[in-house]
DSSP file (Angstrom, degrees, kcal/mol; ACC not computed):
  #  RESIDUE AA STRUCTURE BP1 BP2  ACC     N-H-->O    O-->H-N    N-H-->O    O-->H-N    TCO  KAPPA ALPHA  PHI   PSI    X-CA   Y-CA   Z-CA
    1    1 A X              0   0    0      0, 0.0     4,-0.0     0, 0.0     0, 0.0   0.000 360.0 360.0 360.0 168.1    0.0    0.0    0.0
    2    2 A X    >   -     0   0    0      1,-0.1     3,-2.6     2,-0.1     4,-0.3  -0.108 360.0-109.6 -56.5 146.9    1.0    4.1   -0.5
    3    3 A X  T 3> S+     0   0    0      1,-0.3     4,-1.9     2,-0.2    -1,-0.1   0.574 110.0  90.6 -52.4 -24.4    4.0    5.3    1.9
    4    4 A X  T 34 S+     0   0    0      1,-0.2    -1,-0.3     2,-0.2    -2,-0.1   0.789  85.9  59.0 -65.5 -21.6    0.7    7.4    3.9
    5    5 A X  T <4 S+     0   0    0     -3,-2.6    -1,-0.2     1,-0.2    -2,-0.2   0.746 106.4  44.8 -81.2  -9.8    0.7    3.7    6.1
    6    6 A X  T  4 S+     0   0    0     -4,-0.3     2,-0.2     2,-0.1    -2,-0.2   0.849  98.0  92.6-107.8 -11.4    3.8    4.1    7.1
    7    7 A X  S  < S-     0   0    0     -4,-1.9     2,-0.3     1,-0.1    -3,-0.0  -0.458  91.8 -63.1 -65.5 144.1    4.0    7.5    8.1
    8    8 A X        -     0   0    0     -2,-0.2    -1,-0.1     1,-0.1    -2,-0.1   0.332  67.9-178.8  -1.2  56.5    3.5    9.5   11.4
    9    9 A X        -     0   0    0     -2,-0.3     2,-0.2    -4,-0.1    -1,-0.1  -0.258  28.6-118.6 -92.9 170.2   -0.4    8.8   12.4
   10   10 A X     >  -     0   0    0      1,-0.1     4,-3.1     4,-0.0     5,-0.1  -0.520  34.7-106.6 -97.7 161.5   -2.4    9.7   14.8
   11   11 A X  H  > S+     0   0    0      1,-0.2     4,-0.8     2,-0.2    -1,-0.1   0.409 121.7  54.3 -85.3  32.3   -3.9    7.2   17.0
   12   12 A X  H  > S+     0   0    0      2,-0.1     4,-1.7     3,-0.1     5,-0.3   0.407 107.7  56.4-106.6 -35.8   -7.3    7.4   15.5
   13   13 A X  H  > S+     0   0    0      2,-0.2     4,-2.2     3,-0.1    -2,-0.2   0.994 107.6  43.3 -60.8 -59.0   -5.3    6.8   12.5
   14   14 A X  H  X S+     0   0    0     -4,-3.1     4,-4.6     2,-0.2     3,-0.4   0.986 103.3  63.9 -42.8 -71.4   -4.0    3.7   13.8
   15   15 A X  H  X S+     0   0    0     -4,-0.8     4,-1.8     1,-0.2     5,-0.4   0.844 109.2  42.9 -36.7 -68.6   -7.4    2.3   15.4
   16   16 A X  H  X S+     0   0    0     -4,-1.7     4,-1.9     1,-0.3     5,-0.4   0.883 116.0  50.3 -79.3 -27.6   -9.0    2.0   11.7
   17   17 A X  H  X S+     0   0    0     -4,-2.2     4,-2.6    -3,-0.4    -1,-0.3   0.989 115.1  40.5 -49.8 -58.9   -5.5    0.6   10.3
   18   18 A X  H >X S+     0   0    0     -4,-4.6     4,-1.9     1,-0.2     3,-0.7   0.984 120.3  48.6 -66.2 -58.6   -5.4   -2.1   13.1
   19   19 A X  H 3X S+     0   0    0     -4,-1.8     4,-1.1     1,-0.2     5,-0.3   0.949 109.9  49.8 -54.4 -46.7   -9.5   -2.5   12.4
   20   20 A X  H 3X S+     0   0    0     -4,-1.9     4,-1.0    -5,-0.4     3,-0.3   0.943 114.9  46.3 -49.0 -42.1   -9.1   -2.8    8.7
   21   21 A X  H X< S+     0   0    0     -4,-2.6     3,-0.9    -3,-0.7     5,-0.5   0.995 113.6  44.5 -75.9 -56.9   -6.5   -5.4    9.4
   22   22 A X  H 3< S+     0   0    0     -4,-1.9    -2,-0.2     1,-0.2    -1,-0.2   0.340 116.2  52.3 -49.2  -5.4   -8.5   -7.4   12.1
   23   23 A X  H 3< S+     0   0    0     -4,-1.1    -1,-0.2    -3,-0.3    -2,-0.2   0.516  91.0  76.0 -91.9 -26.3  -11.4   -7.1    9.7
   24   24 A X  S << S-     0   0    0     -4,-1.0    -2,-0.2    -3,-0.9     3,-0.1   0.583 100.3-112.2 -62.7 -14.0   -9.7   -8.5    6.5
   25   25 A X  S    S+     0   0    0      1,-0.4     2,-0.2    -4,-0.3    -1,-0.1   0.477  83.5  97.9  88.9 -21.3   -9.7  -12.3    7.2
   26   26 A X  S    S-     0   0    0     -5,-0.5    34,-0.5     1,-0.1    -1,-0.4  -0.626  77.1 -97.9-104.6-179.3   -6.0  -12.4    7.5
   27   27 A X     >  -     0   0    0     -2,-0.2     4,-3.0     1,-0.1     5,-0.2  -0.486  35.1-112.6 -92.3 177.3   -3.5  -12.5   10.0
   28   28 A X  H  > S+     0   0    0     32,-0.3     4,-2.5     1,-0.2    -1,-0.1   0.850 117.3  57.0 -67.2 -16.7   -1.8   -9.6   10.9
   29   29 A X  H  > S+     0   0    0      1,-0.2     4,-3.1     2,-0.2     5,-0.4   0.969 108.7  44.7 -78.4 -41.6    1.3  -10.8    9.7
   30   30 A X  H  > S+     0   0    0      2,-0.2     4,-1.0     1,-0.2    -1,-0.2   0.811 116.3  51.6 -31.8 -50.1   -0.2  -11.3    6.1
   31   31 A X  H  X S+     0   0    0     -4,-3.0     4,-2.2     3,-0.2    -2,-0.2   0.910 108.1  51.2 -43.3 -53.6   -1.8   -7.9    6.5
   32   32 A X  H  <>S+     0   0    0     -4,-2.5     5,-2.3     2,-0.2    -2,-0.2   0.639 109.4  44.7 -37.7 -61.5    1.4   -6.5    7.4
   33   33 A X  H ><5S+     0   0    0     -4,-3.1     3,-0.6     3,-0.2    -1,-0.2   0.633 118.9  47.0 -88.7 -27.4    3.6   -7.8    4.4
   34   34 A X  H 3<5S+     0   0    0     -4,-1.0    -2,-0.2    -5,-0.4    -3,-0.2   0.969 115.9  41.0 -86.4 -47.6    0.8   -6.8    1.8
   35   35 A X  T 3<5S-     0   0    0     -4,-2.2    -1,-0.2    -5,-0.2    -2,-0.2   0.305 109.5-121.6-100.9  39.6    0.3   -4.1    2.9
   36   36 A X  T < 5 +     0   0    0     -3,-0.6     2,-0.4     1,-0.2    -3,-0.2   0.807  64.3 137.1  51.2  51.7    4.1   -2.7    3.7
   37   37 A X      < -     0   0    0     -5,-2.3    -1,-0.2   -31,-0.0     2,-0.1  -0.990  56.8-121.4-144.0  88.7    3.3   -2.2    7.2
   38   38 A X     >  -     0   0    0     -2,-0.4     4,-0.9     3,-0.1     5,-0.1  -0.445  13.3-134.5 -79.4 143.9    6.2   -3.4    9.9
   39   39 A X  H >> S+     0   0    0      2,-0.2     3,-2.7     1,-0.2     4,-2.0   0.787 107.7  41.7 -30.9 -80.9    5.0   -6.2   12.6
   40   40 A X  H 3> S+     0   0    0      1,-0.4     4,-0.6     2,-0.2    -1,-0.2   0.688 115.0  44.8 -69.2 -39.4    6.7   -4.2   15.3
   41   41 A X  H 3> S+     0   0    0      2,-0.1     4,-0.5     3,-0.1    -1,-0.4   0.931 116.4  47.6 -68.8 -29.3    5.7   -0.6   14.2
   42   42 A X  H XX S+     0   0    0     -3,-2.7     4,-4.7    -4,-0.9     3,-1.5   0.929 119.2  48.0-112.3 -60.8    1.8   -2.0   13.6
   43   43 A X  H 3X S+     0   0    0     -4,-2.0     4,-2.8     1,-0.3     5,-0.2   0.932 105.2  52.4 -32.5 -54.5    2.5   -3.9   17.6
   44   44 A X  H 3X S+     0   0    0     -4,-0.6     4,-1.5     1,-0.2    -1,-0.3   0.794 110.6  48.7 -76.0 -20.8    3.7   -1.1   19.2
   45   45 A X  H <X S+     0   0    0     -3,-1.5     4,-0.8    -4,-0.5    -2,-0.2   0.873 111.7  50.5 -82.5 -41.9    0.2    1.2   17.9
   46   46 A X  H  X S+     0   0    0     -4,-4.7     4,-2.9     1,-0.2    -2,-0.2   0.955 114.8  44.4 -67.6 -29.6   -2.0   -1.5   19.1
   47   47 A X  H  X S+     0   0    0     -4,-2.8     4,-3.0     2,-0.2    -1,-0.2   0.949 114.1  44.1 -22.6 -79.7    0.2   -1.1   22.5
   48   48 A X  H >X S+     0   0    0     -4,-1.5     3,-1.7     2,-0.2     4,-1.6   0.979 118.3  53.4 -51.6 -99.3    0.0    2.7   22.5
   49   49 A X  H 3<>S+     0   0    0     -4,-0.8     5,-1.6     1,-0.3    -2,-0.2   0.531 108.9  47.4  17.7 -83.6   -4.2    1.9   21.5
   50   50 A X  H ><5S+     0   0    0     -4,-2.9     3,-0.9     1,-0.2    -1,-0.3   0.842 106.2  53.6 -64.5 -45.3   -4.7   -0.3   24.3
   51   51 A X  H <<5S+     0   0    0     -4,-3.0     2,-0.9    -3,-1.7    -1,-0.2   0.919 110.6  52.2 -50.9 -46.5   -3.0    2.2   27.1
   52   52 A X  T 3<5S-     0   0    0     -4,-1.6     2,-1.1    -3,-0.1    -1,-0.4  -0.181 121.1-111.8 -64.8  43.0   -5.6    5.0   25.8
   53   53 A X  T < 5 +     0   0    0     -2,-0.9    -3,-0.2    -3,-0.9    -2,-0.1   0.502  62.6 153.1  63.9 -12.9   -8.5    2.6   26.3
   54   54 A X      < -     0   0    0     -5,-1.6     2,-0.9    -2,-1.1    -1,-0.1  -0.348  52.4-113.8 -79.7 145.3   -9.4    2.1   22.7
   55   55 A X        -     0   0    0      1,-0.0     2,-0.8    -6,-0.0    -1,-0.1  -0.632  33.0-159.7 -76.8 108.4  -11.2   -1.4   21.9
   56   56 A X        -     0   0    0     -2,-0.9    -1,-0.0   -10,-0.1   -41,-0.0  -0.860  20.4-118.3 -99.8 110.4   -8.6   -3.0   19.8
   57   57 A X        -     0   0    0     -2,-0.8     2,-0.3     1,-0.1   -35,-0.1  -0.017  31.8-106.4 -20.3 134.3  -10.4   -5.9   17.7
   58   58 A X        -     0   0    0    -36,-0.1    -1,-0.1     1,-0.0     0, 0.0  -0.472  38.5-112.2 -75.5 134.9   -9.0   -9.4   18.4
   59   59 A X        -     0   0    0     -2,-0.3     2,-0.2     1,-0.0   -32,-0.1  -0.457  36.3 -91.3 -73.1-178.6   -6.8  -10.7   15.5
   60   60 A X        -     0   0    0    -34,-0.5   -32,-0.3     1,-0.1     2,-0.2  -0.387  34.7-137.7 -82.0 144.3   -7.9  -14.1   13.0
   61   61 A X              0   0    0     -2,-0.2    -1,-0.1   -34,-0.1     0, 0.0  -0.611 360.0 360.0 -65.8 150.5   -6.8  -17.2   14.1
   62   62 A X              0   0    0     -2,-0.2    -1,-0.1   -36,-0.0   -35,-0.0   0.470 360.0 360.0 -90.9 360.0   -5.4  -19.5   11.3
C-alpha cells in the first residue's frame, strides 16, 4: 500500500489501520507484508491503543 501507512499517524489513525487489518480475514502478519506495514511498528500502535483505552479488535486465528 501508499507510503501514507507508514507514516507518522495519529492514534485514530492507527485504530482504523489495526481494524481494517483485524477485519480483513488475514492475520496480521499477512496484512502487514501486503500491505508494507512493519509487525513491530503496527504492535507497538495496538500497545500505545490499548494504554488509551481504545477497543482493539482481536486478531484471525489460522
Amino acid at each position: 500500500m501508499s507510503d501514507s501507512l507508514t507514516s507518522y499517524k495519529s492514534l485514530d489513525d492507527w485504530f482504523r489501520i489495526v481494524t481494517e487489518c483485524r477485519q480483513s480475514g488475514l492475520t496480521d502478519d499477512q496484512w502487514c507484508q501486503i500491505n508494507g506495514i512493519n509487525k513491530n511498528t503496527f504492535y507497538s500502535a495496538i500497545k500505545r491503543l490499548r494504554q488509551k483505552a481504545y477497543e482493539v479488535p482481536s486478531p484471525m486465528r489460522c
